[in-house]
C-alpha positions as CSV (number, residue, x, y, z in Angstrom):
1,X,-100.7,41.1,165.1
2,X,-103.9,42.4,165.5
3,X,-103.2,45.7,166.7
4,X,-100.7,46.4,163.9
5,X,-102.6,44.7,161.0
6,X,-103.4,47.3,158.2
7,X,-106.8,48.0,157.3
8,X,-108.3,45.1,155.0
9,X,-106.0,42.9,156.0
10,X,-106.9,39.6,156.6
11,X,-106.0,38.0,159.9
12,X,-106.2,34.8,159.0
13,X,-103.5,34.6,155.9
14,X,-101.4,35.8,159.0
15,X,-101.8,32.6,160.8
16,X,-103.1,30.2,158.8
17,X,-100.7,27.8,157.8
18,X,-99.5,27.6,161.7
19,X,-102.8,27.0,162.5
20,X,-103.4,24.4,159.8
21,X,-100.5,22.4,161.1
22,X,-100.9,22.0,164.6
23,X,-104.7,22.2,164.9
24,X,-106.2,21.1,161.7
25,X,-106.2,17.1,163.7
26,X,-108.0,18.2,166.4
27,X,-111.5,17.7,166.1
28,X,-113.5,20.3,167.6
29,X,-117.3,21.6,167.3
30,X,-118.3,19.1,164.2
31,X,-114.8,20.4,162.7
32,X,-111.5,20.8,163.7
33,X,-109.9,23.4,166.3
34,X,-108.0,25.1,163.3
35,X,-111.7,25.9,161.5
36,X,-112.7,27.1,165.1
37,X,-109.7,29.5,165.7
38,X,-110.5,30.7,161.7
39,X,-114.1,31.7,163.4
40,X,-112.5,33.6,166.3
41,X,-109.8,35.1,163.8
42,X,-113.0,36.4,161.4
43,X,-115.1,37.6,164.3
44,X,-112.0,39.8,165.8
45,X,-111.4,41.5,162.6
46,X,-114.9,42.6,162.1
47,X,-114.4,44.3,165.9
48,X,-111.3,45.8,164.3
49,X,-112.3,47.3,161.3
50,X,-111.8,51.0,161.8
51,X,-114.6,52.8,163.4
52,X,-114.4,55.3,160.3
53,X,-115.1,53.1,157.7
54,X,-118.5,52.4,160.0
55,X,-118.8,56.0,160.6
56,X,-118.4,58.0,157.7
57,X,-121.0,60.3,156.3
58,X,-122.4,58.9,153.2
59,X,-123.8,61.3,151.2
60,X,-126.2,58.5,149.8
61,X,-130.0,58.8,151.1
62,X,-131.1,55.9,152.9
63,X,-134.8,55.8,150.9
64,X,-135.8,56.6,148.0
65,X,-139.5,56.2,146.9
66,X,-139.8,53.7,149.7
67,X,-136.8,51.8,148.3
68,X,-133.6,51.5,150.2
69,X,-130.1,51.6,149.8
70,X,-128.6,48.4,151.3
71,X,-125.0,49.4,151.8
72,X,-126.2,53.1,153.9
73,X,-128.8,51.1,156.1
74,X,-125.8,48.6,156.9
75,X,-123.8,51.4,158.2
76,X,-126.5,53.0,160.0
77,X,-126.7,49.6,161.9
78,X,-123.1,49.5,162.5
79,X,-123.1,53.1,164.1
80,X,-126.2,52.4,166.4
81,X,-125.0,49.5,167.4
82,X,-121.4,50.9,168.8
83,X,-123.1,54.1,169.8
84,X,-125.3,51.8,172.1
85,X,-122.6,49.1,173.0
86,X,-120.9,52.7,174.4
87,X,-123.8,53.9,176.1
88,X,-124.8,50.3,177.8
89,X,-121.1,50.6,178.8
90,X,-121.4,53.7,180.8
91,X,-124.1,52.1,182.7
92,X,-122.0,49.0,183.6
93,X,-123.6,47.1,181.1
94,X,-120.8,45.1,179.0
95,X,-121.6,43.4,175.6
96,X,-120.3,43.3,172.0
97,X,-123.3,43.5,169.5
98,X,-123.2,41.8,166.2
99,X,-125.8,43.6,163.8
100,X,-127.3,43.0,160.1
101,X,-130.1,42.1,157.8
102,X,-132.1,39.5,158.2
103,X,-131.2,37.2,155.8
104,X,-131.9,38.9,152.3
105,X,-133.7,42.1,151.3
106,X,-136.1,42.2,149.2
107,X,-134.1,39.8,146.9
108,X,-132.4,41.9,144.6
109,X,-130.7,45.4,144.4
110,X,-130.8,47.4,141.2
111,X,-127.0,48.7,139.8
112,X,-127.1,51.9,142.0
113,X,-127.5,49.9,145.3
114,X,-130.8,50.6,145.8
115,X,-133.7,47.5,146.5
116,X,-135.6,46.8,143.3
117,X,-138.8,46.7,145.1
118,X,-140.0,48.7,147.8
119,X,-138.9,47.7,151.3
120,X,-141.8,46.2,153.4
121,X,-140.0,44.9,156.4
122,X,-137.2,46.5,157.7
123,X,-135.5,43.7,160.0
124,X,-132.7,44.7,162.2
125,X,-130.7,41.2,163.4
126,X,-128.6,42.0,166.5
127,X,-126.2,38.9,167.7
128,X,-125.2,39.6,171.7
129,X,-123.1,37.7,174.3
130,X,-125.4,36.3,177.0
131,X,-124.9,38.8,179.2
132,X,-126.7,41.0,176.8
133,X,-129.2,43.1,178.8
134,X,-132.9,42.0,177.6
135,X,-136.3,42.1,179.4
136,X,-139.3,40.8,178.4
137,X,-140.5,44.2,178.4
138,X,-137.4,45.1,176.5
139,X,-134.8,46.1,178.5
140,X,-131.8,48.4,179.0
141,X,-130.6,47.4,175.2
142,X,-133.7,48.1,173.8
143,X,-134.3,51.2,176.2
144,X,-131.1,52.9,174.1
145,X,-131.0,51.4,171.1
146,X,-134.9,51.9,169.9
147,X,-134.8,55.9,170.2
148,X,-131.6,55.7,168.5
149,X,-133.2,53.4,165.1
150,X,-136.2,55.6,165.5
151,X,-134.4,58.8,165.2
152,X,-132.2,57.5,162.4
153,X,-135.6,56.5,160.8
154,X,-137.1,59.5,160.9
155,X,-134.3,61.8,159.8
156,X,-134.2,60.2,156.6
157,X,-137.8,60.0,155.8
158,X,-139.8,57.3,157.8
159,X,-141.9,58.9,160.1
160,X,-144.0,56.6,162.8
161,X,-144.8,57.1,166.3
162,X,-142.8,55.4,168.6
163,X,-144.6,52.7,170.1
164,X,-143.2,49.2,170.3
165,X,-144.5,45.9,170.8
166,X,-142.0,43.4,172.7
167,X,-143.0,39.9,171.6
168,X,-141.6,36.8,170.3
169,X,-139.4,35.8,173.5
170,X,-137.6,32.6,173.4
171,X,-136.3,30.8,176.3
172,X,-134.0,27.8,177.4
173,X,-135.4,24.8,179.2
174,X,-134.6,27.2,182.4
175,X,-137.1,29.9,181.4
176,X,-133.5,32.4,180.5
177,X,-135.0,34.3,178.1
178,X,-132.5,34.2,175.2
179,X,-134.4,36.5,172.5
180,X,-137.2,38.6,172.0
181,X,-138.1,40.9,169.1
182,X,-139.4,44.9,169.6
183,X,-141.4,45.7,166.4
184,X,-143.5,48.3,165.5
185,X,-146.3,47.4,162.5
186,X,-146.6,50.5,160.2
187,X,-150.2,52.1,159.3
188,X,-150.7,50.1,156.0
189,X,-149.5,46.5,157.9
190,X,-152.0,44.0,157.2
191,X,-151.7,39.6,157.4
192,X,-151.4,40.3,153.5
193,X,-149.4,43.0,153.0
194,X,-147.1,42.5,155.9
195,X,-145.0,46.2,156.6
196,X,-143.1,46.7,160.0
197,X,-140.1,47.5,161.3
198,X,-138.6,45.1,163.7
199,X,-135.4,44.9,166.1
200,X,-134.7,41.1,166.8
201,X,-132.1,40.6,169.6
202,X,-130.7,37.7,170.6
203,X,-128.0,36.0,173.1
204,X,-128.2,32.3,172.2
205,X,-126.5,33.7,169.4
206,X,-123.3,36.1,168.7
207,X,-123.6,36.9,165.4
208,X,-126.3,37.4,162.6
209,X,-125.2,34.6,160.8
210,X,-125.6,32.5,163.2
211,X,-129.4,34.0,164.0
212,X,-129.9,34.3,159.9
213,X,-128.8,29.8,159.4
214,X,-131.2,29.1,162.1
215,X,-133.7,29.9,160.0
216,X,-133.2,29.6,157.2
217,X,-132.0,26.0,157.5
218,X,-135.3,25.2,159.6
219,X,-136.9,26.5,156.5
220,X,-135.4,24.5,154.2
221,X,-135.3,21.3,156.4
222,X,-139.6,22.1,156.4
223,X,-139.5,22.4,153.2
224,X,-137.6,19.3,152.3
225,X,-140.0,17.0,154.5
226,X,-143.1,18.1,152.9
227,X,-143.9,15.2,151.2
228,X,-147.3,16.0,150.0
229,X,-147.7,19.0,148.4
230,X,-151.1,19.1,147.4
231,X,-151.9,18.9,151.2
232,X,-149.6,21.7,152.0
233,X,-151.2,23.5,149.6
234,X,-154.8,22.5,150.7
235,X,-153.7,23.6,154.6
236,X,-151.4,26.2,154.1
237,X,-153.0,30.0,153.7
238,X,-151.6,31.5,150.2
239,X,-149.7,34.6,151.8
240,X,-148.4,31.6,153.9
241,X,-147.4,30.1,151.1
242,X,-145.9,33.2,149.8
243,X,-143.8,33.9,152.5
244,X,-142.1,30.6,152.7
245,X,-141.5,31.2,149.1
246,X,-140.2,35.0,149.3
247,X,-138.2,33.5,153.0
248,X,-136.7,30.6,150.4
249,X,-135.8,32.8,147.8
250,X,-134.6,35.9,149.8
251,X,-132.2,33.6,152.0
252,X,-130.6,32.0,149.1
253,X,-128.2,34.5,148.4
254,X,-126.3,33.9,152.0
255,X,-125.5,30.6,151.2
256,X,-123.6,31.0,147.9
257,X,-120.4,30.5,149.2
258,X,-121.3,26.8,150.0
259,X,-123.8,25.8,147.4
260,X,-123.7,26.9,143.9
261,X,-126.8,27.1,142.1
262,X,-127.6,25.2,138.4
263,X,-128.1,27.3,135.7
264,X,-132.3,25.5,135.6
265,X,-131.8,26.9,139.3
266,X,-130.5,30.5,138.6
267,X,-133.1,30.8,135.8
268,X,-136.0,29.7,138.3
269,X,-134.5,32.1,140.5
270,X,-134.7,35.5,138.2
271,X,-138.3,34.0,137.2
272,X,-139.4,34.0,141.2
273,X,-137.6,37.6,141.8
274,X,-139.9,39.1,138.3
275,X,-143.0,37.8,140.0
276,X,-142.4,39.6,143.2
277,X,-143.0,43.0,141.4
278,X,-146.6,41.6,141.6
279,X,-147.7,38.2,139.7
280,X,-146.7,36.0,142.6
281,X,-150.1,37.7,144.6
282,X,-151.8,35.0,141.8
283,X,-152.5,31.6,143.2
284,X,-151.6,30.0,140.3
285,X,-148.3,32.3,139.8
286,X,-147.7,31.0,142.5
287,X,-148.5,27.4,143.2
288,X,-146.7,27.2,139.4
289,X,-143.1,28.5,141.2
290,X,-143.8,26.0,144.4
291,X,-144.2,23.1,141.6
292,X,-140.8,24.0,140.0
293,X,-139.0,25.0,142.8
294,X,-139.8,21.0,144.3
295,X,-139.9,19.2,140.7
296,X,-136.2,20.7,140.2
297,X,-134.8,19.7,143.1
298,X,-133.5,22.8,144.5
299,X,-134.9,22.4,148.1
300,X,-133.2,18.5,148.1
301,X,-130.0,19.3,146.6
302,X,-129.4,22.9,148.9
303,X,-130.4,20.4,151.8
304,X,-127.9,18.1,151.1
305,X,-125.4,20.5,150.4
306,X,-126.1,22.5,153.7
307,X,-126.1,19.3,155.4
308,X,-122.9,17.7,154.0
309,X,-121.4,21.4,155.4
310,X,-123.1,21.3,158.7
311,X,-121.9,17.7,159.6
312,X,-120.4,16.0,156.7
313,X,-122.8,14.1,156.3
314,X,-123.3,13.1,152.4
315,X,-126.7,12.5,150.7
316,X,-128.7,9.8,151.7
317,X,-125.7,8.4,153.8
318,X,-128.4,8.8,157.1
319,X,-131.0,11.3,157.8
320,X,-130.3,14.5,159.5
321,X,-132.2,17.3,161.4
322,X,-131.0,20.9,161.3
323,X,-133.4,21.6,164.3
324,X,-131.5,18.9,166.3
325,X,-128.5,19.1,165.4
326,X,-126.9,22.2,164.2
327,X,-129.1,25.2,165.0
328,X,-128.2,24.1,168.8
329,X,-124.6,24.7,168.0
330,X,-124.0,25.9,164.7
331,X,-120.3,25.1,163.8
332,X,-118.2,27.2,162.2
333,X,-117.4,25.2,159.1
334,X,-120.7,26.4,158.0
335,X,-120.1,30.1,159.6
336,X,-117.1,30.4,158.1
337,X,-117.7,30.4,154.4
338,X,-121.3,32.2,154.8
339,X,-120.1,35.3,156.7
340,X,-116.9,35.3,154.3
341,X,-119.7,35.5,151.7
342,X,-121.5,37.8,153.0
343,X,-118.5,40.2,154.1
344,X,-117.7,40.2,150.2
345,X,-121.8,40.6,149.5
346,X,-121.8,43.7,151.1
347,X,-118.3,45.2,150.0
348,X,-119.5,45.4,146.9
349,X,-122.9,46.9,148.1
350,X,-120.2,49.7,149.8
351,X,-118.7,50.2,146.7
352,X,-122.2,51.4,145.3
353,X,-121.8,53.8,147.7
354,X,-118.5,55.2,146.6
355,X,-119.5,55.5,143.3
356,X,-122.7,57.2,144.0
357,X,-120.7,59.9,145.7
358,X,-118.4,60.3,143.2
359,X,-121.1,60.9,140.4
């Protein structure tokens, strides 16, 4: 089926209600065996989707005036990371890379596709198999696929030397190293002002949805424990503070498939995206969106709704931790609806592209 399935077509439909019947009893993974073969059917047909549709020229500039366009960076990604699976395949190297964002960017895209505000980090998420070849000192995936982003970089407008800093390696209890990050801070990066570009591999985890939950619902299960907030705010640095907030915000938009927002919510959430353009840099712009965000209940009622999800567990039936017990193994009754989400999220972001050509 797979190799004669038409272009868009959905796998899935294909198999569903077979799969529904026999395995939907079989538990499997926090879910059931038929919501794990839905994961393995949505993960094939992203291998599948035709390598022209990832590699056709877009006449759409990547920048403009330091803003990007989110749908022509995608499909850079897409093409580096194919051109490199090739090349680590010629060396005897074999892997499947999943690639994307991390999490959101810069919040919000204007009509045309492009980011409202200017980009400030430009995070490149790449999900491998274990066998994906990292070093501590990079490696052979890094040893391809950096001159590659660099030279992609470059050609449309973003000129920096290339000279990489490997850091951020996380390992299992056995010292395997499972990911590290290569990122290269850009002249005008300060703790403030933070501005690099950074490629963050890892092999704990296939896909960038999977990287993308794990923290984002460690952020959110941080967020929901802080019980004292005038204590966070006495111990936390305000850019600290900032980025939780901007980390909050920006990672919202992944999870809309599972949790939909209240209209208090959506209104809190335009109010946070305005204050980006600049007001937020005030502590009491600020400290004024932390209040709202916590005295509305958003962080406790996208917990429970993440949770309930993850594990089924309802509110207040018992307490749960993310860290524990999903990031470990994130199941694919939460994987399923976010990268269904996000497959929709940026086939409309495509279609900016389309339409920009066509103008």
């Amino acid at each position: 089926m797979a190799a004669i399935g038409r272009p868009g077509t959905d796998l899935w439909t294909h198999v569903r209600a077979d799969c529904e019947r026999e395995f939907s009893k079989i538990d499997l993974a926090r879910g059931t065996l038929a919501q794990a073969v839905e994961w393995e059917t949505l993960k094939l047909q992203s291998r599948l989707c035709p390598k022209e549709t990832r590699l056709s020229s877009n006449p759409v500039p990547l920048f403009r005036d330091r803003h990007v366009h989110i749908a022509t960076l995608i499909q850079l990604w897409h093409r580096l990371a194919l051109e490199t699976e090739d090349r680590l395949a010629s060396q005897g190297y074999d892997t499947l890379l999943d690639v994307g964002p991390w999490g959101g960017f810069n919040f919000v895209l204007e009509g045309d596709g492009y980011t409202r505000m200017p980009f400030a980090r430009l995070t490149l998420a790449v999900g491998g198999l274990p066998i994906t070849p990292i070093h501590e000192d990079g490696g052979p995936l890094f040893e391809d696929l950096l001159p590659r982003y660099h030279a992609a970089l470059q050609a449309a407008g973003v000129t920096f030397p290339p000279l990489w800093t490997f850091q951020f390696p996380k390992r299992d209890q056995s010292g395997w190293l499972l990911e590290i990050s290569g990122t290269h801070y850009l002249p005008m990066h300060t703790y403030e002002r933070r501005t690099f570009i950074k490629v963050r591999v890892s092999r704990a985890y296939e896909t960038v949805e999977e990287i993308t939950l794990q923290d984002f619902l460690i952020l959110l299960e941080r967020l929901q424990f802080t019980s004292d907030w005038d204590v966070y705010r006495e111990q936390t640095k305000d850019v600290d503070a900032r980025f939780d907030l901007q980390d909050f915000i920006s990672l919202n938009h992944m999870v809309e498939g599972i949790y939909q927002r209240s209209a208090a919510e959506e209104r809190l959430l335009n109010d946070i995206k305005e204050s980006f353009r600049g007001a937020i840099r005030v502590p009491k712009v600020l400290y004024d969106h932390l209040r709202q965000v916590v005295r509305s209940r958003w962080v406790e009622n996208l917990y429970w709704a993440m949770a309930d999800a993850a594990l089924g567990v309802k509110r207040y039936q018992r307490q749960v931790s993310f860290d524990r017990e999903v990031c470990p193994q994130i199941p694919p009754r939460l994987l399923i609806p976010v990268r269904r989400h996000l497959q929709r999220y940026h086939g409309r972001l495509a279609a900016h592209t389309a339409s920009s050509a066509s103008c």
